[in-house]
PDBQT receptor file of N, H, CA, C and O in Angstrom, charges set to zero:
ATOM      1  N   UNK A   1      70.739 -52.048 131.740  1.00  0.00    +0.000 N 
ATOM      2  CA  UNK A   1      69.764 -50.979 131.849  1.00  0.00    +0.000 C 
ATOM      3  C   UNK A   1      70.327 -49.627 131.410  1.00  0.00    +0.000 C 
ATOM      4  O   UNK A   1      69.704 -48.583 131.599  1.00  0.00    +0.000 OA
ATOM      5  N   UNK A   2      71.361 -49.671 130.900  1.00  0.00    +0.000 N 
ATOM      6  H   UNK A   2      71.867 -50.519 130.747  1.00  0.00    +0.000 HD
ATOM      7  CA  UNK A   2      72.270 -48.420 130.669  1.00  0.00    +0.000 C 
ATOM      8  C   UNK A   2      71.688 -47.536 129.760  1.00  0.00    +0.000 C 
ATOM      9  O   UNK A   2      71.635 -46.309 129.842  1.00  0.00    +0.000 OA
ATOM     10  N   UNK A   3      70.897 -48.885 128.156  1.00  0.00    +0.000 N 
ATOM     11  H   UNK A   3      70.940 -49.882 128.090  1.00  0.00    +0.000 HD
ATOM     12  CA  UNK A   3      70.425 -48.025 127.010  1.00  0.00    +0.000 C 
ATOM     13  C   UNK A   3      69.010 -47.609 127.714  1.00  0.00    +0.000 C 
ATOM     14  O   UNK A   3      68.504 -46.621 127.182  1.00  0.00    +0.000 OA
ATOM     15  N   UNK A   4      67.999 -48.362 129.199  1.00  0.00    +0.000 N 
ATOM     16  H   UNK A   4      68.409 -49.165 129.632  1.00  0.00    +0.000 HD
ATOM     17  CA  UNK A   4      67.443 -47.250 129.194  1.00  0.00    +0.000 C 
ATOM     18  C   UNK A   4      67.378 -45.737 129.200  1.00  0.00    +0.000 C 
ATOM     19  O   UNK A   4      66.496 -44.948 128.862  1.00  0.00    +0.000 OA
ATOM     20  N   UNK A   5      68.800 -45.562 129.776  1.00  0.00    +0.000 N 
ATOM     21  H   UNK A   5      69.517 -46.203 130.050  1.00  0.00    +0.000 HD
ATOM     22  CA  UNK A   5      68.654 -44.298 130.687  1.00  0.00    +0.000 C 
ATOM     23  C   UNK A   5      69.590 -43.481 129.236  1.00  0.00    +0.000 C 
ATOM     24  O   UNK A   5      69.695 -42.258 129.136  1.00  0.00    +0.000 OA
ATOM     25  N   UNK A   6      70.015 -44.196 128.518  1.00  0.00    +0.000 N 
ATOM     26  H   UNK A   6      69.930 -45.189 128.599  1.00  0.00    +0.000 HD
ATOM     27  CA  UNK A   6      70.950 -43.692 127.087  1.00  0.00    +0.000 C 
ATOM     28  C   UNK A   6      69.487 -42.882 125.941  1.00  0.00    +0.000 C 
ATOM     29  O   UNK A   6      69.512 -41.751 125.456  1.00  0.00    +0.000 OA
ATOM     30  N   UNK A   7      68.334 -43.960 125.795  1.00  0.00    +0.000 N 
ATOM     31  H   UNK A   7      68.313 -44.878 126.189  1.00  0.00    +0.000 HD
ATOM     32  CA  UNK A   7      67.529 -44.007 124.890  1.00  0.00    +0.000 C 
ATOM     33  C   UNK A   7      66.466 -42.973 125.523  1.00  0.00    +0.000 C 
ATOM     34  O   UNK A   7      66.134 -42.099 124.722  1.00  0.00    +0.000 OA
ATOM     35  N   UNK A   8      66.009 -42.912 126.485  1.00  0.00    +0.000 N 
ATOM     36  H   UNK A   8      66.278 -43.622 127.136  1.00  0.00    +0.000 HD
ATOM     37  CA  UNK A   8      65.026 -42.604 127.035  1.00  0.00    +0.000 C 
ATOM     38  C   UNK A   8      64.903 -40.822 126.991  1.00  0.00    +0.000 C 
ATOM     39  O   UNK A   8      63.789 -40.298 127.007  1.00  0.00    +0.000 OA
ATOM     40  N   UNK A   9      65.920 -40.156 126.946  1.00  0.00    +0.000 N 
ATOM     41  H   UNK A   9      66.825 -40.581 126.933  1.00  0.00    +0.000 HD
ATOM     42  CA  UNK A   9      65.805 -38.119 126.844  1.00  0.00    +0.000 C 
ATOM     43  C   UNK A   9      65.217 -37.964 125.551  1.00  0.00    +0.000 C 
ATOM     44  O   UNK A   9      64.260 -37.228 125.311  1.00  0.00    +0.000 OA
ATOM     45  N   UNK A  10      66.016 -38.914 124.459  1.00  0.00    +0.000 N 
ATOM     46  H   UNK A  10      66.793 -39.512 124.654  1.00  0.00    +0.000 HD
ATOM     47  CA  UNK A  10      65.527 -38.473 123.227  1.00  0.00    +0.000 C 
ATOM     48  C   UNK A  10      64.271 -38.875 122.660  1.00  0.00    +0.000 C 
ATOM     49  O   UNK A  10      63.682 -38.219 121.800  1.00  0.00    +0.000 OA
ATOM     50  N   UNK A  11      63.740 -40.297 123.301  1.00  0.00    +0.000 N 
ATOM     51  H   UNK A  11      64.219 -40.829 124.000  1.00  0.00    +0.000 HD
ATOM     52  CA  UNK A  11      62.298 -40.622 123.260  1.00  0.00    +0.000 C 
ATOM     53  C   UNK A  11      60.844 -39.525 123.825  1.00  0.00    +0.000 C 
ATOM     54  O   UNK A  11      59.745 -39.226 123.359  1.00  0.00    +0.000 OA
ATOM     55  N   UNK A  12      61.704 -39.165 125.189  1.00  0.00    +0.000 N 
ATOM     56  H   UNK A  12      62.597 -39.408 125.568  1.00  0.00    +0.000 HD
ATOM     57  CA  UNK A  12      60.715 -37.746 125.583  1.00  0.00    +0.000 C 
ATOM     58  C   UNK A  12      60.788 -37.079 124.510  1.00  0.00    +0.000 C 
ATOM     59  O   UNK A  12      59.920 -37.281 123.660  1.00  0.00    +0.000 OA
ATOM     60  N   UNK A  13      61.723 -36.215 124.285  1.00  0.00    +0.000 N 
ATOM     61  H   UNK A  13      62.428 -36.051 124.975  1.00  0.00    +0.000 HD
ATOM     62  CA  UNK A  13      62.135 -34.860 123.646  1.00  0.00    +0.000 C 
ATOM     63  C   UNK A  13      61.100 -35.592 121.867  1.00  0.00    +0.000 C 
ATOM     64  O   UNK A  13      60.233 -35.115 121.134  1.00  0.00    +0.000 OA
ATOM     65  N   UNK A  14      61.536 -36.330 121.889  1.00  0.00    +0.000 N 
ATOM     66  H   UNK A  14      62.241 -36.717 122.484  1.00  0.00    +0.000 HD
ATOM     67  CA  UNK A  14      60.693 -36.206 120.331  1.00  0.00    +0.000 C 
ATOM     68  C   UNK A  14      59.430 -36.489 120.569  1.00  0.00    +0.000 C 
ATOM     69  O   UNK A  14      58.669 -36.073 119.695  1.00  0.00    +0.000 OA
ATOM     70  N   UNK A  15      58.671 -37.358 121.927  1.00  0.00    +0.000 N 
ATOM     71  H   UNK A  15      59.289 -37.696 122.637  1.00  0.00    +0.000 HD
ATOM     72  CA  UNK A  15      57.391 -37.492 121.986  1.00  0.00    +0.000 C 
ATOM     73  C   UNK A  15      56.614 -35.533 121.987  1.00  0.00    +0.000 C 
ATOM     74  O   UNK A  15      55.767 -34.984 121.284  1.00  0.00    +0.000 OA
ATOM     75  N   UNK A  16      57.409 -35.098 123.068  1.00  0.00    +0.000 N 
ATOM     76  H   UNK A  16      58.098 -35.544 123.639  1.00  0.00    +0.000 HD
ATOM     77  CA  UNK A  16      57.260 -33.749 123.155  1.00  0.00    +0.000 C 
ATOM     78  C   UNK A  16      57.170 -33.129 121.737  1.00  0.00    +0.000 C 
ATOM     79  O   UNK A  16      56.075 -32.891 121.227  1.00  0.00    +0.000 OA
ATOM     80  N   UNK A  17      58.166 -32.910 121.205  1.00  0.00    +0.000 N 
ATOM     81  H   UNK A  17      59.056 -33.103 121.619  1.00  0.00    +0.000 HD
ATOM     82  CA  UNK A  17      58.507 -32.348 119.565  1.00  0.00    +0.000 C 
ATOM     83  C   UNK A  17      56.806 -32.767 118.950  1.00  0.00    +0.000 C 
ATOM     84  O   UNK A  17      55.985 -31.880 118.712  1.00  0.00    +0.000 OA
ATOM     85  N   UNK A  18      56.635 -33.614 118.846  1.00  0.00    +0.000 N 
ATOM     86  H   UNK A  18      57.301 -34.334 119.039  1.00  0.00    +0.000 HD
ATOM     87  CA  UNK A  18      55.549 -34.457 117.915  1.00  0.00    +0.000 C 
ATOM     88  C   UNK A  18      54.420 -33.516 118.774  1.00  0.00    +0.000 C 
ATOM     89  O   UNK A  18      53.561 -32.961 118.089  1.00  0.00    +0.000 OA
ATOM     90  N   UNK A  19      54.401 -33.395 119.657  1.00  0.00    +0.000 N 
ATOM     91  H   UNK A  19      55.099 -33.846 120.214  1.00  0.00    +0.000 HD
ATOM     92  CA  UNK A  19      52.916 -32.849 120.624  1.00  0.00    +0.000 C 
ATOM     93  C   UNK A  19      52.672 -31.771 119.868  1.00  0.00    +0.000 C 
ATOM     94  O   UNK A  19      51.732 -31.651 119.082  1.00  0.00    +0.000 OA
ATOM     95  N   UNK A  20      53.977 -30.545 120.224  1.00  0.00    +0.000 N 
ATOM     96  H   UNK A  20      54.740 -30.642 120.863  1.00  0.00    +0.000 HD
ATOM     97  CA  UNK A  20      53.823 -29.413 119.988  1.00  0.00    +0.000 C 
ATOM     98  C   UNK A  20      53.714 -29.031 118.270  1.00  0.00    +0.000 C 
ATOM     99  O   UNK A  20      53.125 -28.038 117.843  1.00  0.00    +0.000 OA
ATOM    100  N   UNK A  21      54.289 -29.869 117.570  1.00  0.00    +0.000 N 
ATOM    101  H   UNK A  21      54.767 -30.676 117.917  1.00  0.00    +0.000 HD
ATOM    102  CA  UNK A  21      53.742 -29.764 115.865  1.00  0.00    +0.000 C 
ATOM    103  C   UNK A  21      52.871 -29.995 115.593  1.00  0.00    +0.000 C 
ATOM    104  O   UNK A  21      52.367 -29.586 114.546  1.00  0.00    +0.000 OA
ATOM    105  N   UNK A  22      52.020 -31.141 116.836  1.00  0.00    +0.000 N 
ATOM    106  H   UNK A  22      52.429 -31.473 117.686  1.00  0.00    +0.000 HD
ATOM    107  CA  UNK A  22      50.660 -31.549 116.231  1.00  0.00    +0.000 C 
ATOM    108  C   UNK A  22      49.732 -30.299 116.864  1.00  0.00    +0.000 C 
ATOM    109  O   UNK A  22      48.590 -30.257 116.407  1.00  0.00    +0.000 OA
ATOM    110  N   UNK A  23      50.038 -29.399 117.738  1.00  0.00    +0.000 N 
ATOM    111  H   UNK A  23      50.966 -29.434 118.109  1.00  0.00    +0.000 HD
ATOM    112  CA  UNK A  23      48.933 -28.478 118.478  1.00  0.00    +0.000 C 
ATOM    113  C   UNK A  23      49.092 -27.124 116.747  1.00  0.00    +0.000 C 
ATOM    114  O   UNK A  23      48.242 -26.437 116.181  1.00  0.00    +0.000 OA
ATOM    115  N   UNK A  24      50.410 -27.303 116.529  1.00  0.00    +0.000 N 
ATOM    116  H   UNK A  24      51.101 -27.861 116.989  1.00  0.00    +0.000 HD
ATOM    117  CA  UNK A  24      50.514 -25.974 115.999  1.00  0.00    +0.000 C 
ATOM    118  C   UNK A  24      49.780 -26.371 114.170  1.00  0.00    +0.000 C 
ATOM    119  O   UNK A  24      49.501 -25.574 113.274  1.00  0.00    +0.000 OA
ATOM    120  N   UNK A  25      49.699 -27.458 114.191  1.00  0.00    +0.000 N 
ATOM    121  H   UNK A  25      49.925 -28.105 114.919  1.00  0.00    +0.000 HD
ATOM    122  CA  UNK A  25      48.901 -27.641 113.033  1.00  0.00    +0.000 C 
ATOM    123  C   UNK A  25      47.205 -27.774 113.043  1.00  0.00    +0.000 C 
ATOM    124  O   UNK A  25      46.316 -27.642 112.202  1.00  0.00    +0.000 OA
ATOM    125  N   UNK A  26      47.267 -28.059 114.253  1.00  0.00    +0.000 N 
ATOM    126  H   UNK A  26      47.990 -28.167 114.936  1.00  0.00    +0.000 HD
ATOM    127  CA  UNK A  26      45.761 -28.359 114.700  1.00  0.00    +0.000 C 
ATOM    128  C   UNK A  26      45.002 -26.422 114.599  1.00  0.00    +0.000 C 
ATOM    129  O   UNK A  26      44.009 -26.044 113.978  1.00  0.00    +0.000 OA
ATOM    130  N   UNK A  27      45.795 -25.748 115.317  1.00  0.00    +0.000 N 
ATOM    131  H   UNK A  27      46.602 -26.054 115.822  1.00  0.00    +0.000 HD
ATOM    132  CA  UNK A  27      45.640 -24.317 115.686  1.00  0.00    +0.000 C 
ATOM    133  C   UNK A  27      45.734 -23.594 114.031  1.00  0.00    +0.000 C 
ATOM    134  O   UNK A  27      45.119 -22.585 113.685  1.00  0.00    +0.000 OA
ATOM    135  N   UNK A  28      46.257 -24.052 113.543  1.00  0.00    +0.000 N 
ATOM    136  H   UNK A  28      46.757 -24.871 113.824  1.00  0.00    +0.000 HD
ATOM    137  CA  UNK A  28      46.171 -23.191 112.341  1.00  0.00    +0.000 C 
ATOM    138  C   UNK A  28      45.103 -22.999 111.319  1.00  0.00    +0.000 C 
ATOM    139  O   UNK A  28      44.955 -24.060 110.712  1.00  0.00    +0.000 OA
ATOM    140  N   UNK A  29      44.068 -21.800 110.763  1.00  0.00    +0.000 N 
ATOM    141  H   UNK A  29      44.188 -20.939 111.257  1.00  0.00    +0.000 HD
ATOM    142  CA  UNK A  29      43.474 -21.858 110.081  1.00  0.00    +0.000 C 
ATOM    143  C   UNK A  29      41.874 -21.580 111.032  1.00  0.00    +0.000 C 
ATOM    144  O   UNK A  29      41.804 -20.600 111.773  1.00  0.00    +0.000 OA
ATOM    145  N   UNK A  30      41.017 -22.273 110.934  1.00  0.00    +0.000 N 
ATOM    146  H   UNK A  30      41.073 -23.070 110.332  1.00  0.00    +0.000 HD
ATOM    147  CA  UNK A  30      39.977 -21.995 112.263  1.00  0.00    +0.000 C 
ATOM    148  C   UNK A  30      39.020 -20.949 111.864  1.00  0.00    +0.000 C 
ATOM    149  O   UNK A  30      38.821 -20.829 110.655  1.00  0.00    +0.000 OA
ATOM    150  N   UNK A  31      38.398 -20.176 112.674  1.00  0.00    +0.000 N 
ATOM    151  H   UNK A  31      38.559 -20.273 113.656  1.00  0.00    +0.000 HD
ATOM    152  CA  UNK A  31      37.187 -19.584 112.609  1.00  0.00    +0.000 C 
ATOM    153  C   UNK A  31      37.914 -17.713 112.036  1.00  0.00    +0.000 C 
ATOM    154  O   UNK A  31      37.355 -16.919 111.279  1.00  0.00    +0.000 OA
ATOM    155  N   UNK A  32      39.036 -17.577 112.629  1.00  0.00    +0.000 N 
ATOM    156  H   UNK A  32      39.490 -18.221 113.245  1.00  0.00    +0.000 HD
ATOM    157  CA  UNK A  32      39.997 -16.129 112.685  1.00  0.00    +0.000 C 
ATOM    158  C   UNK A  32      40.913 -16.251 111.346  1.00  0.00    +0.000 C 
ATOM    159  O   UNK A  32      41.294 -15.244 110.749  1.00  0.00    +0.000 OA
ATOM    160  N   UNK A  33      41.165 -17.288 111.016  1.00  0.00    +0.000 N 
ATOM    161  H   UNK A  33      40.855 -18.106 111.501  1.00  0.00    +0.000 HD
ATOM    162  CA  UNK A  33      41.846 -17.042 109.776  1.00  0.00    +0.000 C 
ATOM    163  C   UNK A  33      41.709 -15.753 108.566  1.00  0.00    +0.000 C 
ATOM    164  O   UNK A  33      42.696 -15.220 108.058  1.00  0.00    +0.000 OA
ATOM    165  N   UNK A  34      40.857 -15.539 108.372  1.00  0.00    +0.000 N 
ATOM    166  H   UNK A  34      40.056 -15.972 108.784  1.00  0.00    +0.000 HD
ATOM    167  CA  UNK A  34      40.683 -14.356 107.186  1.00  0.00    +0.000 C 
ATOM    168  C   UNK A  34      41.227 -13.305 107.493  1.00  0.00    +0.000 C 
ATOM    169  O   UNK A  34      41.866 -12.493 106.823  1.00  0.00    +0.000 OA
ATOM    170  N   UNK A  35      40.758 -13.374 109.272  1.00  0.00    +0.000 N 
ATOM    171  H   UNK A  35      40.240 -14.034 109.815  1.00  0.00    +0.000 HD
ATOM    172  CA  UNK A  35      41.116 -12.336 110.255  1.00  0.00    +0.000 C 
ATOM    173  C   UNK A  35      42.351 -12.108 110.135  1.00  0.00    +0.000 C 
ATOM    174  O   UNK A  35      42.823 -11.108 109.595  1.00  0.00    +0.000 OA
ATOM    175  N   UNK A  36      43.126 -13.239 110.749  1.00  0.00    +0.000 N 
ATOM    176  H   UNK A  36      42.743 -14.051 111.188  1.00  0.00    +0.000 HD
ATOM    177  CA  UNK A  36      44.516 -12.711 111.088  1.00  0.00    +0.000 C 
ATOM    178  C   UNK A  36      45.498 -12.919 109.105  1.00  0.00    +0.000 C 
ATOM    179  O   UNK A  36      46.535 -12.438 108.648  1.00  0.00    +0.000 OA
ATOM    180  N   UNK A  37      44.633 -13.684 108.639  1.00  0.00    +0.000 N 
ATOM    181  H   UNK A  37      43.791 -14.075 109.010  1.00  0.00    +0.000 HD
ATOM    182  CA  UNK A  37      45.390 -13.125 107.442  1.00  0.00    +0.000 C 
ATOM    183  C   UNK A  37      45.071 -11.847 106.754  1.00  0.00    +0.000 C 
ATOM    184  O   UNK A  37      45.823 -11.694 105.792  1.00  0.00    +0.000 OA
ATOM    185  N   UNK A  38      44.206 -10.856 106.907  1.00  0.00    +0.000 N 
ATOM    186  H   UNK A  38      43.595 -10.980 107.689  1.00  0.00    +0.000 HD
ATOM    187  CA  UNK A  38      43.561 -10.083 106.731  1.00  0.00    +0.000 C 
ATOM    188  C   UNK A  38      44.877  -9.055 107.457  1.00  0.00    +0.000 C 
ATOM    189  O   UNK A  38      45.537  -8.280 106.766  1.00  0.00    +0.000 OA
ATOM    190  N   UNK A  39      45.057  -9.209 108.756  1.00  0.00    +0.000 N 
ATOM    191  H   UNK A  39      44.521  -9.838 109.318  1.00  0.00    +0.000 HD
ATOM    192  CA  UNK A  39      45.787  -8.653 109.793  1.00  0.00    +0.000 C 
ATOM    193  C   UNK A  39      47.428  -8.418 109.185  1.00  0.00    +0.000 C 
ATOM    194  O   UNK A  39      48.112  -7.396 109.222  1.00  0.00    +0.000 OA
ATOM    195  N   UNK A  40      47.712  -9.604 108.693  1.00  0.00    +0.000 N 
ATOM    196  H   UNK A  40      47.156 -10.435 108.663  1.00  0.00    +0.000 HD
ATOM    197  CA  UNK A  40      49.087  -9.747 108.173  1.00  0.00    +0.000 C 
ATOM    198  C   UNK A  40      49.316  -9.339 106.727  1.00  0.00    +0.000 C 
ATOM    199  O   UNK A  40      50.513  -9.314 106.439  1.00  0.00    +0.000 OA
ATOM    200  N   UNK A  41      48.813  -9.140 106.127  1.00  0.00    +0.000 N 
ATOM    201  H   UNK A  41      47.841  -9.160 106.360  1.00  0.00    +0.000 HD
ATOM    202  CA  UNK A  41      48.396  -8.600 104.398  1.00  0.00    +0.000 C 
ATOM    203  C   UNK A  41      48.355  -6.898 104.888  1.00  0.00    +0.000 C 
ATOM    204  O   UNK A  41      48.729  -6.091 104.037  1.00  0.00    +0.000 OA
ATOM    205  N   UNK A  42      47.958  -6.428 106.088  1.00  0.00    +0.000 N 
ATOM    206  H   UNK A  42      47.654  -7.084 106.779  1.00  0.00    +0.000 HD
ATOM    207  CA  UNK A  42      47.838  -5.274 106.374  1.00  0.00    +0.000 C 
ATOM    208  C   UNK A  42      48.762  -4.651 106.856  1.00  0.00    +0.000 C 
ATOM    209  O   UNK A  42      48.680  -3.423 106.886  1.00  0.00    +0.000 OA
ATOM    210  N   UNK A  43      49.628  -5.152 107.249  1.00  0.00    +0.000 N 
ATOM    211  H   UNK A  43      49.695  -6.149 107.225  1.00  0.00    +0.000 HD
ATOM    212  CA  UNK A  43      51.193  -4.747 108.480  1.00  0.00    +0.000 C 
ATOM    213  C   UNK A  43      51.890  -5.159 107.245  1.00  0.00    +0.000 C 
ATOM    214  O   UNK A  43      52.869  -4.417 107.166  1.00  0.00    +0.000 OA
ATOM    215  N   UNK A  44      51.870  -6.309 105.826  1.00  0.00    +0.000 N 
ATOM    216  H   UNK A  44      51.075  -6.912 105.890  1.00  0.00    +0.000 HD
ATOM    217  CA  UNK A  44      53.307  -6.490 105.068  1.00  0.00    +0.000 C 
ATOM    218  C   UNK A  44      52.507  -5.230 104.095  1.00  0.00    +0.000 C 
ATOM    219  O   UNK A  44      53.101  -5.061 103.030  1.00  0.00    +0.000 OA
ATOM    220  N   UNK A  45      51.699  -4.640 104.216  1.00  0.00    +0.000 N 
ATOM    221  H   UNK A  45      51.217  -4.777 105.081  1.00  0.00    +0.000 HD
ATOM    222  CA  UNK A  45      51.529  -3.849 103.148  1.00  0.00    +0.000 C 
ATOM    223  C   UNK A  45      52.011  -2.331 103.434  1.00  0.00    +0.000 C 
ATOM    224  O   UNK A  45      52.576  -1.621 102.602  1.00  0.00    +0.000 OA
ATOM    225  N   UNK A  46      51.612  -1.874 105.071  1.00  0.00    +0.000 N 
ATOM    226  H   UNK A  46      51.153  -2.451 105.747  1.00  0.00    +0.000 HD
ATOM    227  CA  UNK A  46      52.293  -1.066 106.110  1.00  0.00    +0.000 C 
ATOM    228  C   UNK A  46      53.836  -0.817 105.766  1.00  0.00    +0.000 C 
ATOM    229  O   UNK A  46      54.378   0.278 105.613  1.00  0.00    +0.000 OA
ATOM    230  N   UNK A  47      54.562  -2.395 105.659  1.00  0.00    +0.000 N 
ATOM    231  H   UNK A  47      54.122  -3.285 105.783  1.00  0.00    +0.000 HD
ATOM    232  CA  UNK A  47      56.205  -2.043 105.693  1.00  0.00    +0.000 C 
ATOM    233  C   UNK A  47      56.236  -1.741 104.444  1.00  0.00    +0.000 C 
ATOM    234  O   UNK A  47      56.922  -0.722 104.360  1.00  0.00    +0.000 OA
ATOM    235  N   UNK A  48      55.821  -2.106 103.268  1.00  0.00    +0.000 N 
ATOM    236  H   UNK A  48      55.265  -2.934 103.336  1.00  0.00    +0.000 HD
ATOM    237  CA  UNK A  48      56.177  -1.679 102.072  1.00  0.00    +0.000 C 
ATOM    238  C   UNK A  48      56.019  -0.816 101.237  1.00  0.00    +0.000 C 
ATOM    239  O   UNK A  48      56.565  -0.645 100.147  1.00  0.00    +0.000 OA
ATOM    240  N   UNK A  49      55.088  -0.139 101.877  1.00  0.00    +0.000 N 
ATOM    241  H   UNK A  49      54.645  -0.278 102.763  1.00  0.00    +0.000 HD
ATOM    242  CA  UNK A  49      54.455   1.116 101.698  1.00  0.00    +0.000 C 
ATOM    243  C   UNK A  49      53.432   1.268 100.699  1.00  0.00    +0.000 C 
ATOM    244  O   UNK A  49      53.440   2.249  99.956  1.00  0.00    +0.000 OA
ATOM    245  N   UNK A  50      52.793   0.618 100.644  1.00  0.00    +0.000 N 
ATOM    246  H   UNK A  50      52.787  -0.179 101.247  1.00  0.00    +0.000 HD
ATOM    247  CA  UNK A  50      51.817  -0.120  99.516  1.00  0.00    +0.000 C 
ATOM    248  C   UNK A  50      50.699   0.255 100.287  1.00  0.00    +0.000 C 
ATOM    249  O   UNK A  50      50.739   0.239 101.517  1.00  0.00    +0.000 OA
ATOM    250  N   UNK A  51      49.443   0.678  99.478  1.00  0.00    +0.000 N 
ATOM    251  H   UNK A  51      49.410   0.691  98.478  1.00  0.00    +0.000 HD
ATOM    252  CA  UNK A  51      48.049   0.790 100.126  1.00  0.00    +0.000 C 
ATOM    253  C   UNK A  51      47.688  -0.488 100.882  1.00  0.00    +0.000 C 
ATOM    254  O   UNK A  51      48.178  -1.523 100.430  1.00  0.00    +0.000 OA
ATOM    255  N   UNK A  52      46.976  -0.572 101.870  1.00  0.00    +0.000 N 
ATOM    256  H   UNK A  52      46.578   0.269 102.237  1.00  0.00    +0.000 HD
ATOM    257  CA  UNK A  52      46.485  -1.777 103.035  1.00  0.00    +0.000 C 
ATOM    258  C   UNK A  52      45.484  -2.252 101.670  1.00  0.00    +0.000 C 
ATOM    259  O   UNK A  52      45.496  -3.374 101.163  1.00  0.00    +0.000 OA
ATOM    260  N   UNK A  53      44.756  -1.263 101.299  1.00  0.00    +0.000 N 
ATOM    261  H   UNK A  53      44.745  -0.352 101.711  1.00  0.00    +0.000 HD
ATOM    262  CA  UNK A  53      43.398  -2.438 100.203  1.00  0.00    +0.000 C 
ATOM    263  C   UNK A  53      44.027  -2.873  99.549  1.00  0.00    +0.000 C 
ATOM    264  O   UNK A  53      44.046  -4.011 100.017  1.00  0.00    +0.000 OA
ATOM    265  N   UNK A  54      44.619  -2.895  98.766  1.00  0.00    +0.000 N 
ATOM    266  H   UNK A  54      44.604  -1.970  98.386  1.00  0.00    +0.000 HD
ATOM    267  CA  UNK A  54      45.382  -3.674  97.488  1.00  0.00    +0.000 C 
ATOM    268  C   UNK A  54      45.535  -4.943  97.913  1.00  0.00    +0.000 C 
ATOM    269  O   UNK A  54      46.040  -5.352  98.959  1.00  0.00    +0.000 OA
ATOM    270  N   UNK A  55      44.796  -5.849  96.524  1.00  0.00    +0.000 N 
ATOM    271  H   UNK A  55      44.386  -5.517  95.674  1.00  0.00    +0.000 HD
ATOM    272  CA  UNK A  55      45.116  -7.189  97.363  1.00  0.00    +0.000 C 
ATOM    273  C   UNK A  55      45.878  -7.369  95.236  1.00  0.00    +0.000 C 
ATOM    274  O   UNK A  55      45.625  -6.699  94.235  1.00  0.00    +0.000 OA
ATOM    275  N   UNK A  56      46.782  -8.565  95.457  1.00  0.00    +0.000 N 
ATOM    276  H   UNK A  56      46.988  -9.110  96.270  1.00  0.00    +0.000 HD
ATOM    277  CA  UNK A  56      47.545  -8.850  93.985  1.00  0.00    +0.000 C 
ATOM    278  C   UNK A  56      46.770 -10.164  93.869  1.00  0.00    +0.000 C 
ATOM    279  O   UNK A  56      46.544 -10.570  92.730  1.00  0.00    +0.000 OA
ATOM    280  N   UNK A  57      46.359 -10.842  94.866  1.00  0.00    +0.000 N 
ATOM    281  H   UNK A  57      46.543 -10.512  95.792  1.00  0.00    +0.000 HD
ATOM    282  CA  UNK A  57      46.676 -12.214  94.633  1.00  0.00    +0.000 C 
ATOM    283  C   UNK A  57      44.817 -12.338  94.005  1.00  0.00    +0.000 C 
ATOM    284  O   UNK A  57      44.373 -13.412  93.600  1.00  0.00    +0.000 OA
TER     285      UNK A  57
C-alpha cells in the first residue's frame, strides 16, 4: 500500500491543476471581453504614452 500513499499527492495536485486551468479557460472571453480588453489597450497605452484612442491593430 506504500505506492498508494507514494502516488496519491501528485494525483490530487494535478486533478486540482486540471480544475483550475479548466475554470480559467472557461472564464475567459464572455459578455465583458471588449470591456476589459478595451480596459487593457487603455492602461498599455497610459504607460507608453500613446493616446488611449489609437487603436494599430
Amino acid at each position: 500500500m506504500d505506492y498508494v500513499s507514494a502516488l496519491l499527492p501528485p494525483v490530487v495536485m494535478a486533478v486540482f491543476f486540471i480544475g483550475v486551468i479548466r475554470v480559467i479557460v472557461k472564464t475567459q472571453g464572455g459578455a465583458n471581453k471588449t470591456k476589459e480588453d478595451a480596459a487593457v489597450d487603455a492602461a498599455l497605452a497610459r504607460a507608453d504614452g500613446a493616446p488611449a484612442g489609437k487603436n494599430d491593430a
